[in-house]
N, C-alpha and C positions, 0 to 999 in steps of 0.2 A: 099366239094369234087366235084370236076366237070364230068359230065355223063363220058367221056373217062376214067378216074381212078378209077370212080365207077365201069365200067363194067369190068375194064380189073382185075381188084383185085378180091378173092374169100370173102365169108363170114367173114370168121375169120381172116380178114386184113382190111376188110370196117369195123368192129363192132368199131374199135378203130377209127371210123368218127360217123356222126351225133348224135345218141343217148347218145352214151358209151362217147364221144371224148376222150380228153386227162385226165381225168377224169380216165376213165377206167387204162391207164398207171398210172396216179397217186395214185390210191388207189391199185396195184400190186406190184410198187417199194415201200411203207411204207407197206403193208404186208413183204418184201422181206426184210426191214430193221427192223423189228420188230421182226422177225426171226432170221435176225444175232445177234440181241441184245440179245435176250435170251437165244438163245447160246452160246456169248460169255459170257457172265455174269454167265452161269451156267459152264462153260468151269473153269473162273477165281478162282471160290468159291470152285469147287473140288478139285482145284490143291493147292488151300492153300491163302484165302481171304488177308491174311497180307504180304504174301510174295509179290505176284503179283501185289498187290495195290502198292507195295515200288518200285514193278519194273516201272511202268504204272506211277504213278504219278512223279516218282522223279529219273526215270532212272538208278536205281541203279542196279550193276549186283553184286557185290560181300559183301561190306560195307551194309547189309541195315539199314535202321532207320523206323524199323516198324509203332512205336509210330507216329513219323513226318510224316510218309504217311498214318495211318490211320484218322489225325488231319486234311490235306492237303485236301483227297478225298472228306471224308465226310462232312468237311467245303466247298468244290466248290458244293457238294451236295445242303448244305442245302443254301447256297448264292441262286441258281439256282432256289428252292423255296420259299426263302425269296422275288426275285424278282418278279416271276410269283402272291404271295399275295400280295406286293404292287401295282403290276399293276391291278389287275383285283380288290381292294379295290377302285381304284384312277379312273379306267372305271365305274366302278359304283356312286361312290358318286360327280363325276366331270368330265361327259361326256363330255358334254361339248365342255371345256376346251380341254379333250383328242382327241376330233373329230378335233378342229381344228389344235392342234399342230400334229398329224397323216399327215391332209391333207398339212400342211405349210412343213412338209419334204416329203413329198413322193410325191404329185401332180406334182408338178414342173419336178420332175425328171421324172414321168411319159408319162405328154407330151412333153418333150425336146427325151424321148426315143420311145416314141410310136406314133402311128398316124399318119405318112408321107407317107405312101402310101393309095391306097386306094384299099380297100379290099371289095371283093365282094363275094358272094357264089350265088353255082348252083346244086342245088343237084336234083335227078330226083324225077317222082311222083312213082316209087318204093321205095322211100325212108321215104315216108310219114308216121308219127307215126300213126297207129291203134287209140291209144289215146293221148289224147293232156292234159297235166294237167293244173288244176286252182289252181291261189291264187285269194283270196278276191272274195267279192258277189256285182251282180248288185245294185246301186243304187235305194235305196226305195223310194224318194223325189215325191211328185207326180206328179212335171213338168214331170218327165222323165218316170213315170209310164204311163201319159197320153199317152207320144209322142209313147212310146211301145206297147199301144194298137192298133195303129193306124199305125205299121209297120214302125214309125217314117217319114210317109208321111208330115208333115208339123215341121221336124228336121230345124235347119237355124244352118251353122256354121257362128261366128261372128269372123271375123279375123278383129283386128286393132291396137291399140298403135301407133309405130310409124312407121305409112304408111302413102305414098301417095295417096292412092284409099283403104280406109275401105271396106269390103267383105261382103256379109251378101248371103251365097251358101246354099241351097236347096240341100237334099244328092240327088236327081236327077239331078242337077244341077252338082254335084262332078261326080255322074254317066258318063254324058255325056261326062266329059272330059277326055284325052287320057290317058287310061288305063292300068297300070304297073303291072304285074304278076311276082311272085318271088316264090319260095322254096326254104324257109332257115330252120337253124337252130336258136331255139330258146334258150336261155342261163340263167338259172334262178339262182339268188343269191343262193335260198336254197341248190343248185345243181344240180340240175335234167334237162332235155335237151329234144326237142321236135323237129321236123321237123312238117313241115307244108307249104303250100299253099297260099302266099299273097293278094290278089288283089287291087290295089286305085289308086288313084292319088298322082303322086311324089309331094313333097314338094315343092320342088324348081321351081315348075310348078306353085302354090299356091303363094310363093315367087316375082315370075314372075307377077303374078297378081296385086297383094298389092305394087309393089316396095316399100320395106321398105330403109332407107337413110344407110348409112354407119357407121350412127351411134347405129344401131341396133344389138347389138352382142348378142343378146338371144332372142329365141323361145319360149313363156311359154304356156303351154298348161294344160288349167282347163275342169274339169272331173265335172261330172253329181254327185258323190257319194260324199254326206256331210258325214266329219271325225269325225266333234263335233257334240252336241246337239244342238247348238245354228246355225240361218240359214246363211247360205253360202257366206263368203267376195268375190264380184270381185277382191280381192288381193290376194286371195289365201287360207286367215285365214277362215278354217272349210273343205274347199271343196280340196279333192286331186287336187295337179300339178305337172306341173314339170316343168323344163327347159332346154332345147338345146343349144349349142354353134352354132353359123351360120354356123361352119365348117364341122355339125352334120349334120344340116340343109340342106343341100346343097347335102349330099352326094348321091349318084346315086342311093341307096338300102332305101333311106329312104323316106317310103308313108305313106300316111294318107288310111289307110285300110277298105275297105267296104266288103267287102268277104274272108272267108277262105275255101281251101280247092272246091273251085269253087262253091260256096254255099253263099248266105247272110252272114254277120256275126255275127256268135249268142250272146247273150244279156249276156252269161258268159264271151263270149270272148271280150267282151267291142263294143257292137252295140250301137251306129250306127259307130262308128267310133273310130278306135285308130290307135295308132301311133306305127311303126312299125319303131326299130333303131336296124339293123342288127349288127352294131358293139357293142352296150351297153348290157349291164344286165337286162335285164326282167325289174327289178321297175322302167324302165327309159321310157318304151313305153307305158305312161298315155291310158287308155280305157274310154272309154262313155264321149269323147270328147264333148262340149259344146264352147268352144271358145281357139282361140290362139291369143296371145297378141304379138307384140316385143315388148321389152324394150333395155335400155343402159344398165341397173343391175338389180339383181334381191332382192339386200339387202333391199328394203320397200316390198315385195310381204312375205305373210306367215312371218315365223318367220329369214326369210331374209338368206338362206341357201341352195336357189336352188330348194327345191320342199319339199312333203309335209311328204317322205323319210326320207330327210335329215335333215326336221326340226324336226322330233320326235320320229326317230328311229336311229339319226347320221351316217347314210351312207355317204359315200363321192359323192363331184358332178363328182367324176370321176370316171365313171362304165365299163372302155373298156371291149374287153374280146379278 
């Protein structure tokens, strides 16, 4: 919501922006349908469960055939959970398989319908959440316990793949360069929403540096926190990532973040540095960066799926919001 709609709206019209968003609407219309269901269903059952089913199912007004609408109903019933246990047995035992045929119908249609403009937010520092929530704990590794004793004075981010100029940036180094502040909202899979206080260097300012080739259509960016037991692949196997479309990359809202809230940024919130994608879902803005890579694909990194999300919890690589 931008400052002029903020201020001109009262409480109880802004609630249904930043924290609550559409959220808040969504979970009052399924109250609201939840409600007619049960009343109409308790409506139906009063007034004579066989008659009303004969009218409802098979349109009958004078002739009915009780029997063939009680057959009819309660057969589209039990079809209706016939399906819902074939699916969620065949989610379970052949994820998989269901992660990619999910993503092979619906991605496609997603960015053929979404993403052509570019979308920005501005929300004020009245808006700023009291508390901000976490998922996941810093990184216990001792590389990165060392670097956090030390205020991460001697952090190096390693940018390279396929660039023309490999990076090796000092977060004082990131410091010194032109400096992008933002309040956004924050968009978390589990559901929950946060505003907050940006501060870093744009990406594409980063971008700018490395000239990566045109052949470069993804951003991976590997995190400080080993997943497995065993130590940490430069591909991705062990250590959380993720990956970016350059068209992600690029976009105006999207920094490599050293401060929140006008403050360092702390070591839950992914210090020394994370990646902040105004438009995606929380699991997509990788924290306690350590290196960004380009590549052409991402199918040899990790278990070839886009990040470390999507290789073992099968999210899709498509997180708009």
């Amino acid at each position: 919501m931008s400052p002029a709609v903020s201020a001109r709206f009262p409480w109880y019209i802004r609630i249904f922006h930043g924290r609550q968003g559409a959220r808040s609407i969504h979970f009052l219309c399924l109250c609201g349908f939840a409600g007619f269901f049960v009343g109409h269903v308790t409506l139906v059952i009063l007034h004579g469960l066989p008659t009303e089913l004969a009218r409802i199912v098979l349109g009958e007004t004078q002739h009915l055939h009780l029997t063939r609408a009680l057959v009819v109903g309660f057969g589209g019933i039990a079809g209706i959970v016939l399906i819902h246990v074939l699916a969620t047995t065949a989610s379970f035992c052949h994820p998989r398989v269901v992660q990619r045929s999910i993503q092979t119908l619906i991605d496609p249609l997603r960015r053929t319908l979404f993403g052509h403009q570019t979308s920005t937010q501005h929300y004020l520092t009245a808006d700023i959440s009291p508390y901000f929530w976490l998922n996941g704990r810093p990184p216990k590794e001792a590389d990165y316990l060392t670097l956090a004793r030390d205020q991460f004075a001697n952090y190096i981010l390693e940018v390279g793949g396929l660039v023309h100029k490999p990076l090796h940036l000092k977060l004082a180094e990131l410091r010194a360069m032109p400096k992008q502040t933002q309040i956004t909202n924050h968009c978390c899979i589990q559901g929950w929403t946060g505003i907050a206080e940006w501060s870093g260097v744009s990406l594409r300012h980063i971008i700018e540096l490395c000239q990566p080739p045109p052949s470069a259509r993804y951003a991976v960016f590997y995190g400080f926190d080993n997943k497995s037991t065993s130590e940490p692949h430069p591909k991705g196997a062990g250590c959380y990532y993720g990956t970016v479309r350059m068209q992600l990359a690029v976009h105006p809202q999207t920094i490599l973040a050293y401060e929140m809230n006008g403050q360092p940024l702390p070591i839950p919130h992914g210090a020394p540095l994370r990646l902040r994608l105004e438009t995606q879902l929380g699991f997509k803005m990788v924290k306690y960066i350590r290196a960004i890579e380009f590549v052409e694909d991402y199918k040899n990194i990790g278990k070839g799926h886009g990040g470390w999300s999507e290789d073992n919890i099968y999210r899709s690589q498509e997180a708009g919001i």
